[in-house]
Steps between C-alpha positions, in 0.01 A plus 500: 500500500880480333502372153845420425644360163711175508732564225831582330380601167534866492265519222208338702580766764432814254173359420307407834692844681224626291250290511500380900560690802843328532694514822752360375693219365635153663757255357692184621849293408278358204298782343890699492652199362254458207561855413864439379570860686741629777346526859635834524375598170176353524395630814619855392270454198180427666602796768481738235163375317316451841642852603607619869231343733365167351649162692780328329528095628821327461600161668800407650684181391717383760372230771676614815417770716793685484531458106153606502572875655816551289241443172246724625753761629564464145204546336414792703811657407303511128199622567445667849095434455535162481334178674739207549359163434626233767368125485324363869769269563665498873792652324284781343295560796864591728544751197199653492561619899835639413341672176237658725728633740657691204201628402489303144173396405447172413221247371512151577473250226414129367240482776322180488343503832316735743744412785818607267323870443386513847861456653662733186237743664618475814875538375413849370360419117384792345276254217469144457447310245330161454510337215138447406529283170789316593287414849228340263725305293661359807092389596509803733272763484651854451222666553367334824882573626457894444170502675665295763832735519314779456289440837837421707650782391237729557511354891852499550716726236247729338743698375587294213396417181397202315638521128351227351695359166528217300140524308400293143236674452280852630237257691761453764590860519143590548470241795815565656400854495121361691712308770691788611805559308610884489709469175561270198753439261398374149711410202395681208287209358298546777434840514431494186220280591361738774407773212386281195218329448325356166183623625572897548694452144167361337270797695742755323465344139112520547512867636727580151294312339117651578693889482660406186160377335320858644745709431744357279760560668713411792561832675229680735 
């Protein structure tokens, strides 16, 4: 399993490269935008927290296919271990092919159906992505669409991967993770959620608590 963090904030990437097994970190047009930073900048940034082999995400902006391989000629020219983003449109899926054929990797994005990942598959997608919150709020069901890309990939393009993203909360991670999906991306919030809960905090005051009224103290 690939945990990835969704994220600009270079701070939030210190902390979990510690805490997680992080392979890596993925962004998009709006996650750079609220940052206030450079592309160029930004990217080199999380490059040299994540170190040398970790995954580094970034997304194209442009909508036509040719537009699309000039940006991610682009970003590759900034980080050579990089994953370009491109969105499963009919524009993006004519990219991908060409992107493939020059050996860039890319993921494909803003998947809101099992048939879109499928065919990004079949164009030579490295990842996909499905957006599994985003699917619910739409009265979709993310999950049930990973299970259900997840089995047509594994017949017909089991060489990629199903990135799941868009999560509001670890539950989803958890059954995206169930239904087949290789990798996730989670917004610090979120992972947050995946290591903290009120319970384990209240087991840990008691255990201070009964060695503190033995021994009077808190160290063994």
């Amino acid at each position: 399993m690939e945990l990835y963090l969704d994220t600009a904030d270079i701070e939030a990437v210190q902390y979990f490269r510690d805490v997680f097994p992080l392979a890596g970190v993925t962004t998009n047009p709006s996650i750079v935008a609220a940052s206030g930073q450079n592309l160029h900048t930004l990217l080199s940034q999380l490059r040299e927290q994540l170190g040398k082999s970790p995954l580094l995400f970034a997304q194209v902006l442009a909508r036509t296919a040719a537009s699309m391989v000039t940006e991610a000629r682009y970003l590759r020219s900034i980080d050579e271990n990089l994953v370009v983003k491109i969105p499963v449109t009919a524009e993006g899926l004519t990219a991908m092919k060409r992107l493939v054929k020059e050996e860039i990797p890319v993921l494909g994005t803003a998947v809101y159906s099992s048939a879109q990942g499928l065919l990004a598959a079949m164009a030579g997608a490295q990842y996909i992505a499905p957006y599994v919150n985003r699917l619910d709020t739409l009265s979709g069901n993310g999950t049930e669409t990973v299970a259900e890309l997840h089995q047509l990939l594994q017949l017909h393009a089991p060489q990629t991967k199903i990135l799941a993203a868009s999560f509001k909360n670890s539950r989803q991670v958890m059954d995206c993770l169930m239904s087949g999906a290789q990798a996730v991306t989670v917004s610090p919030d979120v992972a947050r959620q995946l290591i903290t809960s009120p319970a384990t905090d209240a087991a840990l005051d008691q255990f201070e608590a009964d060695w503190s009224k033995a021994y009077q103290s808190l160290h063994l």
